[in-house]
MDAnalysis code that builds the backbone (N, CA, C; Angstrom):
import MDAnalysis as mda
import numpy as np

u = mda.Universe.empty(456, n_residues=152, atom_resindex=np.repeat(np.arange(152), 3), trajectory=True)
u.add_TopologyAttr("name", ["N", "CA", "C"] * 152)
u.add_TopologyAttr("resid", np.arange(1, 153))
u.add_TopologyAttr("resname", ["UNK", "UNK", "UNK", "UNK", "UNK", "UNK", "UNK", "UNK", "UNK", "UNK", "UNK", "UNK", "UNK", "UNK", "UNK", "UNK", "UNK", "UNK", "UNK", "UNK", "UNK", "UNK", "UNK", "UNK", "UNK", "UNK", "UNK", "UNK", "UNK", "UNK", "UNK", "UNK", "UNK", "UNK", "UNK", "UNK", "UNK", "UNK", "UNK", "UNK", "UNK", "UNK", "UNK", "UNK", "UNK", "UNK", "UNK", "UNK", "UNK", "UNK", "UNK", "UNK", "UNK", "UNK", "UNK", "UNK", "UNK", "UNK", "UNK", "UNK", "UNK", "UNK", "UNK", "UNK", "UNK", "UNK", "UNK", "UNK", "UNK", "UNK", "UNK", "UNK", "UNK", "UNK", "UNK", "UNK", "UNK", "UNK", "UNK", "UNK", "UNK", "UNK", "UNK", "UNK", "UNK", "UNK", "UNK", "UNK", "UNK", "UNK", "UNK", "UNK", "UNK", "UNK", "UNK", "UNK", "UNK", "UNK", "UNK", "UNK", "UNK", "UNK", "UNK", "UNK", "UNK", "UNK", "UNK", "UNK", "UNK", "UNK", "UNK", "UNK", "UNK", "UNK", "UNK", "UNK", "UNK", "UNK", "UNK", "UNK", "UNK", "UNK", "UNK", "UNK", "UNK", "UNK", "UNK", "UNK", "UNK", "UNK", "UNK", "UNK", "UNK", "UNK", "UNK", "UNK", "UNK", "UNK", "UNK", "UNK", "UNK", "UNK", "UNK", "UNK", "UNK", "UNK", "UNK", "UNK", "UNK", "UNK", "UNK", "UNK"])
u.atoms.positions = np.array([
    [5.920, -15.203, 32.278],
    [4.787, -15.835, 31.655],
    [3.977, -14.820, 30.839],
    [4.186, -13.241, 31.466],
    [3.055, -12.284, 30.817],
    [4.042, -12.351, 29.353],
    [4.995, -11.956, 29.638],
    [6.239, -11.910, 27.988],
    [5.391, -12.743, 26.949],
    [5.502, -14.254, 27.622],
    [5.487, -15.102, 26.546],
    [4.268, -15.075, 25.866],
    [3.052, -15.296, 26.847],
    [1.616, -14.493, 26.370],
    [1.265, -13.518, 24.892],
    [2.550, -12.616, 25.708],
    [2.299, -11.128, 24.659],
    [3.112, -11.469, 23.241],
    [4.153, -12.218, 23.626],
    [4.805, -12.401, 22.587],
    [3.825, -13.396, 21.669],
    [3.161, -14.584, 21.858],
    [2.527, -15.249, 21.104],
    [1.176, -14.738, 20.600],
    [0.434, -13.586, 21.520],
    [-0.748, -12.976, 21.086],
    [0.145, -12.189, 19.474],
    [1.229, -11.245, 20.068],
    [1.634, -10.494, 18.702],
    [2.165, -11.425, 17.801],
    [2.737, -12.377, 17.747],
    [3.683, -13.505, 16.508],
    [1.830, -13.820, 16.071],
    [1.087, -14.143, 16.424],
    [-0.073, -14.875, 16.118],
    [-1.156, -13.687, 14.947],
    [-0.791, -12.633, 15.823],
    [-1.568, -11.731, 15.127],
    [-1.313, -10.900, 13.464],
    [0.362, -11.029, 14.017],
    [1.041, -10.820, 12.815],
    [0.857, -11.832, 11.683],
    [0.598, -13.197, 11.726],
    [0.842, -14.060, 11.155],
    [-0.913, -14.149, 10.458],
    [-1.737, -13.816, 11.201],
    [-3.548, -13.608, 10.704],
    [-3.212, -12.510, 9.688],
    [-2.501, -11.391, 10.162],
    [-2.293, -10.595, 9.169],
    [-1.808, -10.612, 7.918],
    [-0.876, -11.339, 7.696],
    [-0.120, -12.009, 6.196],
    [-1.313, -13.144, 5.667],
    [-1.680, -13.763, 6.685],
    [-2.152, -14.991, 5.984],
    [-3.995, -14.568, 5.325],
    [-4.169, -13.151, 5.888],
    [-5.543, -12.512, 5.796],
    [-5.047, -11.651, 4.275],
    [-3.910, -11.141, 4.614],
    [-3.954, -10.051, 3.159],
    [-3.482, -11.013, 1.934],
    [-2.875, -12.144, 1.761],
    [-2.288, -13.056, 1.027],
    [-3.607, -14.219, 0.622],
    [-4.421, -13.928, 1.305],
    [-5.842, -14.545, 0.725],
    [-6.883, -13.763, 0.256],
    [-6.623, -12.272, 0.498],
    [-7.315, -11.652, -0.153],
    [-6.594, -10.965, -1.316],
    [-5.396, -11.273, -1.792],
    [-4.767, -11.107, -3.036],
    [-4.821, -12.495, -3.834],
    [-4.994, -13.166, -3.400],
    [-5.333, -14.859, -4.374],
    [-6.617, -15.253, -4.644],
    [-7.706, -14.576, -3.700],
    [-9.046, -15.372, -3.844],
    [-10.020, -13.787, -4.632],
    [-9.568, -12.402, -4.076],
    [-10.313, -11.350, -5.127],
    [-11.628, -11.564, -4.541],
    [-11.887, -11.427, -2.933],
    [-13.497, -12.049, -2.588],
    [-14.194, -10.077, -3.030],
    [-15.345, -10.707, -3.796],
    [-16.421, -9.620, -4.058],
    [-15.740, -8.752, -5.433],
    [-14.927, -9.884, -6.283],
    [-14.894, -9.353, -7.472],
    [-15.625, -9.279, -8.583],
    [-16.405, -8.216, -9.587],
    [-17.594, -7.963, -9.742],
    [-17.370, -8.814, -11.144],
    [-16.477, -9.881, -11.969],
    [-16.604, -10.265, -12.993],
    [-16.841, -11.533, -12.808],
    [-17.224, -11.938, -11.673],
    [-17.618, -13.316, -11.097],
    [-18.519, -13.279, -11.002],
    [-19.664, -12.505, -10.874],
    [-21.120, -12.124, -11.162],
    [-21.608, -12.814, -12.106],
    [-22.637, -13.467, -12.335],
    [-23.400, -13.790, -13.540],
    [-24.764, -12.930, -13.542],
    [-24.466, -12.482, -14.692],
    [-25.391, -11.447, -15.442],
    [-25.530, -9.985, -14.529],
    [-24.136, -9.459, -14.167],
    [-24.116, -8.657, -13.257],
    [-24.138, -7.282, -14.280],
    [-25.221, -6.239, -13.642],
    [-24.952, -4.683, -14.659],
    [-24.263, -3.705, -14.798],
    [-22.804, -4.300, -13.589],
    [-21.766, -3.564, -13.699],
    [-20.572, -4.415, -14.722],
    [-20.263, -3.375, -15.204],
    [-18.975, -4.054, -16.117],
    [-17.364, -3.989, -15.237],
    [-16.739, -4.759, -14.926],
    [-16.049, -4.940, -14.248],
    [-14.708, -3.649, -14.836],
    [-14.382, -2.806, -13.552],
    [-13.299, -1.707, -13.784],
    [-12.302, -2.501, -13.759],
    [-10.925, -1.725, -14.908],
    [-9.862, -2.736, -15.195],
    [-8.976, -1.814, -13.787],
    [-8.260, -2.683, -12.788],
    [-7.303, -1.808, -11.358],
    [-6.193, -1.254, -12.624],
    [-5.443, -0.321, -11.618],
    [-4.526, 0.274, -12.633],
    [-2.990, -0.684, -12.261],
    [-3.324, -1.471, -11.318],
    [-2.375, -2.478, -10.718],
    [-2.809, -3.107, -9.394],
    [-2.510, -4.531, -9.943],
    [-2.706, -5.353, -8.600],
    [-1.788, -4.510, -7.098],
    [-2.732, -4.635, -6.063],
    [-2.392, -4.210, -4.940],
    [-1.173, -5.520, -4.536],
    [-0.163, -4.876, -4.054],
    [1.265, -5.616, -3.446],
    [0.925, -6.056, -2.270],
    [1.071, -7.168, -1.749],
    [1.111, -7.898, -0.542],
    [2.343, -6.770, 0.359],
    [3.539, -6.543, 0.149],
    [4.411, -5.681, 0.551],
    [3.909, -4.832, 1.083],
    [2.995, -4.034, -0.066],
    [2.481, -2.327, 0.512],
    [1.515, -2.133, 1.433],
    [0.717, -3.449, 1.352],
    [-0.229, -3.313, 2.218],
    [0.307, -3.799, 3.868],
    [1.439, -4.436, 4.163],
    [2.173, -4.873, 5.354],
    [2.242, -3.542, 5.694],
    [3.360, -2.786, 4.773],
    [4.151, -1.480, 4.901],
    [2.756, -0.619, 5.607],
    [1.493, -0.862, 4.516],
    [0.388, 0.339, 5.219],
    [-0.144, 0.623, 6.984],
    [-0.054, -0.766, 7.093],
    [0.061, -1.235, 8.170],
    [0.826, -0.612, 9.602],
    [1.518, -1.039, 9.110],
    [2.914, -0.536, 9.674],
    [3.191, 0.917, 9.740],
    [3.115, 1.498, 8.291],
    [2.560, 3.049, 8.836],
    [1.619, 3.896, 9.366],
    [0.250, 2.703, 9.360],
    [-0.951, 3.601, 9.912],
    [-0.594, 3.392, 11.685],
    [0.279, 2.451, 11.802],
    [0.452, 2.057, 13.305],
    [1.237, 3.829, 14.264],
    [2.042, 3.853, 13.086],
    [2.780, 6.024, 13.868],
    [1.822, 6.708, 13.023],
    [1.303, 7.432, 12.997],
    [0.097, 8.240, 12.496],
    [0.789, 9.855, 12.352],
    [0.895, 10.307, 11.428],
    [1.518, 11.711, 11.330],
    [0.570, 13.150, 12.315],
    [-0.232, 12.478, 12.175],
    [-1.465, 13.886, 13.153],
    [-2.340, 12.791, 13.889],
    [-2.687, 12.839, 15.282],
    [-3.179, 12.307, 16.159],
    [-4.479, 12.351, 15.720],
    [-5.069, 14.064, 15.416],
    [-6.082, 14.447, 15.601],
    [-6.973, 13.326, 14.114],
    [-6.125, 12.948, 12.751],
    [-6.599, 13.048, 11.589],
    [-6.342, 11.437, 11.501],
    [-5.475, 10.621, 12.749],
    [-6.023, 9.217, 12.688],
    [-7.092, 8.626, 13.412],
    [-7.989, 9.395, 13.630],
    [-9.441, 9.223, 14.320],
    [-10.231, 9.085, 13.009],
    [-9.976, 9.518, 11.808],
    [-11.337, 9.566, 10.828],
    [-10.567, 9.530, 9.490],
    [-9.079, 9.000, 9.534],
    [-8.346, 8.891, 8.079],
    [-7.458, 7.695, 8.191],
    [-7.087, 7.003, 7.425],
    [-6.021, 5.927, 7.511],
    [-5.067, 6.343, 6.006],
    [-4.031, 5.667, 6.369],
    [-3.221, 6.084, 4.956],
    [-3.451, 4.907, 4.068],
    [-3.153, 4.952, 2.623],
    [-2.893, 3.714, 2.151],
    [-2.271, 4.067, 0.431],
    [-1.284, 2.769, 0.163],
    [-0.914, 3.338, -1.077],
    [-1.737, 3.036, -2.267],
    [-1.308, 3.863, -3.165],
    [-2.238, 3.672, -4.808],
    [-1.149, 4.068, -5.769],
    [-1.260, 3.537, -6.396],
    [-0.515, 2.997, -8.083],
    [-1.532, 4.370, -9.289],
    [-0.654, 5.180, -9.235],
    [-0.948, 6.170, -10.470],
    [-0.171, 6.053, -11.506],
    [-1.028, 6.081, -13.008],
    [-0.600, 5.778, -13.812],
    [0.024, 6.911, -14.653],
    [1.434, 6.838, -14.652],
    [2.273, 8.210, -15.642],
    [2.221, 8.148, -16.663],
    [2.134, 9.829, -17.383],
    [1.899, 9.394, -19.052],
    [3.419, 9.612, -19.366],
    [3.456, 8.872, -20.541],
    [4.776, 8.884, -20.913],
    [4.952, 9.818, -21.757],
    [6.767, 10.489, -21.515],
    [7.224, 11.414, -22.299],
    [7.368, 11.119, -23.696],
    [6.948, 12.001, -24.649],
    [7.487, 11.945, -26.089],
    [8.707, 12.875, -26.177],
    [9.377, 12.230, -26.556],
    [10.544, 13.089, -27.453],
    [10.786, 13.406, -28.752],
    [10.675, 14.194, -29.361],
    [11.374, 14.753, -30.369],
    [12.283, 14.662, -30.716],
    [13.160, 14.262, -31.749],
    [14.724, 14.248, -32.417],
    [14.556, 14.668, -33.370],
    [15.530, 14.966, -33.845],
    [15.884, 15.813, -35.263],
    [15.330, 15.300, -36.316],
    [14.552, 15.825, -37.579],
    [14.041, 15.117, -38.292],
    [15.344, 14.947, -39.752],
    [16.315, 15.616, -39.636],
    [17.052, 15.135, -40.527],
    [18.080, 13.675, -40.392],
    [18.132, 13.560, -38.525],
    [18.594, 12.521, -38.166],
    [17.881, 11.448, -38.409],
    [16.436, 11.237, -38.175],
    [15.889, 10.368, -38.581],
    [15.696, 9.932, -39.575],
    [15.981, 10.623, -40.721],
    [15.797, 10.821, -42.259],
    [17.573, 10.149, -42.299],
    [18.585, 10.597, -41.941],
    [19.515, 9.945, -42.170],
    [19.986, 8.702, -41.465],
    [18.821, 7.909, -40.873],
    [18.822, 6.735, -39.887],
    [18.098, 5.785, -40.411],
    [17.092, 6.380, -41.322],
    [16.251, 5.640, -42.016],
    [16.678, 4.829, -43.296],
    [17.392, 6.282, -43.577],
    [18.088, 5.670, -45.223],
    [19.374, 4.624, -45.208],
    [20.016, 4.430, -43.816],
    [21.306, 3.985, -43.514],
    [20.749, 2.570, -43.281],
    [19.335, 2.566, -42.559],
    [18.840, 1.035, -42.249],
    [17.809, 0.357, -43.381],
    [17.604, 1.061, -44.578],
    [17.154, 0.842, -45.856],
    [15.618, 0.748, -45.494],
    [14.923, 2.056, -45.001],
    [13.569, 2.125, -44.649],
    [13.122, 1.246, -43.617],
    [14.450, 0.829, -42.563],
    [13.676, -0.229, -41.521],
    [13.527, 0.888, -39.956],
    [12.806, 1.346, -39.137],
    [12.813, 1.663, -38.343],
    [14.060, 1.246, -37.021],
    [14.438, 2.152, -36.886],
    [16.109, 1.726, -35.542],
    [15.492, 1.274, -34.327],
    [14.353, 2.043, -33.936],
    [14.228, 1.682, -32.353],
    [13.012, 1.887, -32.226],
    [11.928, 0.626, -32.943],
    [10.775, 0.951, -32.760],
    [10.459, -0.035, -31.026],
    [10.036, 0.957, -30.624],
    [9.247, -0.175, -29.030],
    [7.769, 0.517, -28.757],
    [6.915, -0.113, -27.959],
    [5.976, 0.152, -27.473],
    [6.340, 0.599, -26.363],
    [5.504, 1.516, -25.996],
    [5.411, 2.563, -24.917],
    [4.663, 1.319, -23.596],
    [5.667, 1.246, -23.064],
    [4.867, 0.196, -21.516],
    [4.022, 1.425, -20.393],
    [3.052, 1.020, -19.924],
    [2.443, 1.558, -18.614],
    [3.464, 1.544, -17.427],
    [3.602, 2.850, -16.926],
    [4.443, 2.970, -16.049],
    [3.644, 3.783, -14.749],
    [3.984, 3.235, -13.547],
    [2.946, 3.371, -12.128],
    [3.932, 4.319, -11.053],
    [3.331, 5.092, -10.625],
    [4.374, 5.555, -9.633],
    [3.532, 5.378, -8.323],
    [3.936, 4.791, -7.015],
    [3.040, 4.476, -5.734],
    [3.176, 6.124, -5.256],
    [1.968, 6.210, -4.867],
    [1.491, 8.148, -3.960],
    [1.093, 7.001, -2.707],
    [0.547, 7.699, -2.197],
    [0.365, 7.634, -0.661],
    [-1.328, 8.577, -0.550],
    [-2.136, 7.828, -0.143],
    [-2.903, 8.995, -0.350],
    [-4.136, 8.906, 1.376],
    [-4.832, 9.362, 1.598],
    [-5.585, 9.144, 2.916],
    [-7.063, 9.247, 2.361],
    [-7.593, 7.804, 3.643],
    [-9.072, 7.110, 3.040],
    [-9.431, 7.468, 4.379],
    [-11.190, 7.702, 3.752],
    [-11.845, 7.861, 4.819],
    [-12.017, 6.644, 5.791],
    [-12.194, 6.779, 6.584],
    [-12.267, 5.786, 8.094],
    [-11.541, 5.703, 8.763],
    [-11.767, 5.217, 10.041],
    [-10.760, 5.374, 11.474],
    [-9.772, 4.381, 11.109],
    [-8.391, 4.585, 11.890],
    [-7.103, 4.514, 11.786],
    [-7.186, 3.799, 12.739],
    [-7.589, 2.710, 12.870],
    [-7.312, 1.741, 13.738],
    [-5.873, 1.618, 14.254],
    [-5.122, 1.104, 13.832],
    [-4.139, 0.507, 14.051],
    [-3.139, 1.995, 14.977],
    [-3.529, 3.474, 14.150],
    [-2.581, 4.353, 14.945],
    [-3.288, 4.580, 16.391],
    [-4.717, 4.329, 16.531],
    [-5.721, 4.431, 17.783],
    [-5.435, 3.610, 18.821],
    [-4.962, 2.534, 18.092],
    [-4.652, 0.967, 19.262],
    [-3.230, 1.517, 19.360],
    [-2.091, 2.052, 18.977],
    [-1.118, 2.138, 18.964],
    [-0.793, 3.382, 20.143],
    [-1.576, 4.148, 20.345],
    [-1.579, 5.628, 20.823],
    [-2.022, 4.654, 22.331],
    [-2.664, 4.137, 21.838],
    [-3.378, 3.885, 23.433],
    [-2.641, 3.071, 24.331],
    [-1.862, 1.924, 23.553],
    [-1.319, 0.585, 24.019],
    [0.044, 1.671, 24.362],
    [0.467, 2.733, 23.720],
    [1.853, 3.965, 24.603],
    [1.199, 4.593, 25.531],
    [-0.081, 5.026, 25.500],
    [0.245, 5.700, 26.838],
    [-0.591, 4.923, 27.951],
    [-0.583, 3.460, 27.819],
    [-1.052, 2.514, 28.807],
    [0.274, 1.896, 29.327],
    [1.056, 1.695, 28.217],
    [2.156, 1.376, 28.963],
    [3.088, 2.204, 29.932],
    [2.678, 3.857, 29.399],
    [3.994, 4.826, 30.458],
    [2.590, 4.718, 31.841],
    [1.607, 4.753, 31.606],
    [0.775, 4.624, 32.914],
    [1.619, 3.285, 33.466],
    [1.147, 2.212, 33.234],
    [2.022, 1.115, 33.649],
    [3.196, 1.329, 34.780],
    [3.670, 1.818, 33.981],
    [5.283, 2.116, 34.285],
    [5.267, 3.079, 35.526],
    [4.615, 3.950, 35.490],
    [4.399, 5.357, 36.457],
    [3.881, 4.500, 37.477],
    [2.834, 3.825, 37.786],
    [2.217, 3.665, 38.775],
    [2.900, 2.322, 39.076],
    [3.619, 1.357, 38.919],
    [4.386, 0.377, 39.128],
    [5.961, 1.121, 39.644],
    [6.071, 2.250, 39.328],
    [7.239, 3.357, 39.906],
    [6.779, 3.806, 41.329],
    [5.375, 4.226, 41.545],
    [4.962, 4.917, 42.553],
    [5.021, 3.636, 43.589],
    [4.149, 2.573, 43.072],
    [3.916, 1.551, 44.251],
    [5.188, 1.277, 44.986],
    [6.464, 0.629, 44.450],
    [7.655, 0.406, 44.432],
    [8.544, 1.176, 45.384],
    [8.030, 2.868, 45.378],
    [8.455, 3.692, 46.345],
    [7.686, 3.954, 47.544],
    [6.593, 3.464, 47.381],
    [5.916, 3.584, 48.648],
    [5.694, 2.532, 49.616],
])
Protein backbone atom coordinates (compact mmCIF):
# COMPACT_ATOMS: atom_id res chain seq x y z
CA UNK A 1 0.00 0.00 0.00
CA UNK A 2 3.12 2.35 1.01
CA UNK A 3 4.46 1.52 -2.96
CA UNK A 4 1.32 2.53 -4.36
CA UNK A 5 1.04 5.81 -2.22
CA UNK A 6 4.61 6.72 -3.29
CA UNK A 7 4.13 5.77 -6.61
CA UNK A 8 0.97 8.07 -7.12
CA UNK A 9 2.43 11.00 -4.85
CA UNK A 10 5.59 10.83 -7.59
CA UNK A 11 3.33 10.08 -11.11
CA UNK A 12 1.18 13.12 -9.61
CA UNK A 13 3.97 15.32 -8.94
CA UNK A 14 5.65 14.71 -12.07
CA UNK A 15 2.61 15.41 -13.95
CA UNK A 16 2.09 19.24 -11.78
CA UNK A 17 5.43 19.55 -13.10
CA UNK A 18 4.81 19.36 -16.99
CA UNK A 19 1.47 20.71 -16.64
CA UNK A 20 3.12 23.86 -14.40
CA UNK A 21 6.10 24.47 -16.91
CA UNK A 22 3.75 23.98 -20.16
CA UNK A 23 1.52 26.80 -18.73
CA UNK A 24 4.07 28.88 -18.03
CA UNK A 25 5.43 28.61 -21.66
CA UNK A 26 1.78 29.34 -23.19
CA UNK A 27 0.39 31.92 -20.80
CA UNK A 28 4.11 34.23 -20.31
CA UNK A 29 2.49 35.19 -16.63
CA UNK A 30 4.30 38.72 -15.69
CA UNK A 31 5.21 39.53 -19.24
CA UNK A 32 6.14 43.21 -19.28
CA UNK A 33 4.41 44.01 -22.92
CA UNK A 34 1.06 43.30 -21.45
CA UNK A 35 1.42 46.30 -19.31
CA UNK A 36 -0.51 49.29 -20.30
CA UNK A 37 1.47 52.31 -20.24
CA UNK A 38 4.28 50.39 -18.62
CA UNK A 39 8.06 52.41 -18.48
CA UNK A 40 9.79 49.46 -19.25
CA UNK A 41 10.17 48.58 -22.85
CA UNK A 42 9.81 45.03 -23.15
CA UNK A 43 13.54 43.00 -23.65
CA UNK A 44 13.45 40.94 -26.91
CA UNK A 45 14.60 36.77 -25.06
CA UNK A 46 17.36 35.58 -27.21
CA UNK A 47 15.02 32.37 -27.42
CA UNK A 48 11.97 31.00 -26.12
CA UNK A 49 12.83 28.76 -23.11
CA UNK A 50 12.17 24.77 -24.23
CA UNK A 51 9.67 22.88 -22.27
CA UNK A 52 12.48 19.91 -22.77
CA UNK A 53 15.29 21.93 -21.05
CA UNK A 54 13.57 22.96 -18.37
CA UNK A 55 12.33 18.99 -17.50
CA UNK A 56 16.11 18.13 -18.27
CA UNK A 57 16.99 21.20 -15.55
CA UNK A 58 15.13 19.52 -13.31
CA UNK A 59 16.33 16.45 -13.55
CA UNK A 60 19.79 17.71 -13.29
CA UNK A 61 19.43 19.96 -10.36
CA UNK A 62 17.96 16.64 -8.72
CA UNK A 63 22.29 14.99 -8.76
CA UNK A 64 23.95 18.24 -7.92
CA UNK A 65 27.74 18.25 -8.94
CA UNK A 66 29.01 19.86 -5.37
CA UNK A 67 26.82 19.26 -2.31
CA UNK A 68 28.28 22.19 -0.71
CA UNK A 69 27.16 24.77 -3.94
CA UNK A 70 23.48 23.14 -4.16
CA UNK A 71 22.56 24.92 -0.94
CA UNK A 72 22.76 28.53 -2.63
CA UNK A 73 23.03 27.66 -6.64
CA UNK A 74 20.74 25.73 -9.00
CA UNK A 75 21.76 25.01 -12.58
CA UNK A 76 19.78 26.08 -15.51
CA UNK A 77 20.15 26.34 -19.28
CA UNK A 78 20.49 29.63 -21.48
CA UNK A 79 20.52 30.08 -25.22
CA UNK A 80 23.71 32.25 -26.25
CA UNK A 81 23.70 33.88 -29.22
CA UNK A 82 26.87 32.99 -31.80
CA UNK A 83 28.23 35.45 -34.09
CA UNK A 84 28.56 34.17 -37.30
CA UNK A 85 31.69 33.37 -39.26
CA UNK A 86 32.60 35.45 -42.35
CA UNK A 87 34.52 33.97 -44.92
CA UNK A 88 36.58 35.24 -47.39
CA UNK A 89 37.04 33.70 -51.01
CA UNK A 90 39.07 34.65 -53.63
CA UNK A 91 38.23 37.80 -55.18
CA UNK A 92 39.14 36.71 -58.66
CA UNK A 93 36.75 33.74 -58.15
CA UNK A 94 34.08 35.85 -57.41
CA UNK A 95 34.82 38.14 -60.23
CA UNK A 96 34.81 35.00 -62.41
CA UNK A 97 31.34 33.78 -60.84
CA UNK A 98 29.88 36.94 -61.34
CA UNK A 99 30.60 37.35 -64.94
CA UNK A 100 29.56 33.55 -65.70
CA UNK A 101 26.02 34.38 -63.91
CA UNK A 102 25.77 37.82 -65.92
CA UNK A 103 26.09 40.15 -62.69
CA UNK A 104 23.55 37.91 -60.71
CA UNK A 105 24.91 36.99 -57.28
CA UNK A 106 25.48 32.73 -56.85
CA UNK A 107 24.73 32.35 -53.24
CA UNK A 108 23.27 35.25 -51.80
CA UNK A 109 21.50 34.13 -48.17
CA UNK A 110 20.94 35.88 -45.03
CA UNK A 111 22.92 35.16 -42.16
CA UNK A 112 20.21 33.28 -39.60
CA UNK A 113 20.72 33.69 -35.64
CA UNK A 114 22.32 30.79 -34.40
CA UNK A 115 22.03 29.74 -30.33
CA UNK A 116 24.25 27.43 -28.67
CA UNK A 117 22.56 26.06 -25.00
CA UNK A 118 25.61 26.76 -21.97
CA UNK A 119 24.57 25.65 -18.79
CA UNK A 120 25.11 28.27 -16.44
CA UNK A 121 24.36 28.51 -12.29
CA UNK A 122 21.58 30.95 -10.66
CA UNK A 123 21.52 32.22 -7.53
CA UNK A 124 19.13 30.36 -5.08
CA UNK A 125 18.78 27.12 -3.28
CA UNK A 126 18.75 23.90 -5.24
CA UNK A 127 15.84 22.55 -4.12
CA UNK A 128 15.34 19.66 -5.88
CA UNK A 129 19.35 18.41 -5.25
CA UNK A 130 18.46 19.27 -1.20
CA UNK A 131 15.22 17.08 -1.31
CA UNK A 132 17.19 14.59 -3.27
CA UNK A 133 20.30 14.34 -0.81
CA UNK A 134 17.97 14.01 1.94
CA UNK A 135 15.19 11.58 0.59
CA UNK A 136 19.14 9.16 -0.01
CA UNK A 137 20.26 9.37 3.03
CA UNK A 138 16.71 8.82 4.69
CA UNK A 139 16.32 6.01 2.80
CA UNK A 140 19.96 4.13 3.69
CA UNK A 141 18.81 5.24 7.41
CA UNK A 142 15.63 3.33 6.60
CA UNK A 143 17.29 0.49 5.50
CA UNK A 144 20.04 0.36 8.40
CA UNK A 145 17.70 0.52 11.14
CA UNK A 146 14.97 -1.87 9.54
CA UNK A 147 18.45 -4.20 9.19
CA UNK A 148 19.21 -3.72 12.91
CA UNK A 149 15.56 -4.34 14.17
CA UNK A 150 15.29 -7.58 12.00
CA UNK A 151 18.49 -8.90 13.77
CA UNK A 152 17.60 -8.23 17.01
Amino acid sequence: MGTCALGYYFSTTIFAAMLGITMVTTIHPGDPSILVGGSQAPQEPAEEPQILDALLDIIRNMFPDNLVMASFSSTKTVYKKVEPVIRHTNETLEALNSSLLNGTAANVTTPEDKYVRSLIHSDGMNVMGSFTLFRSFMNVLHFELCYLLVLN
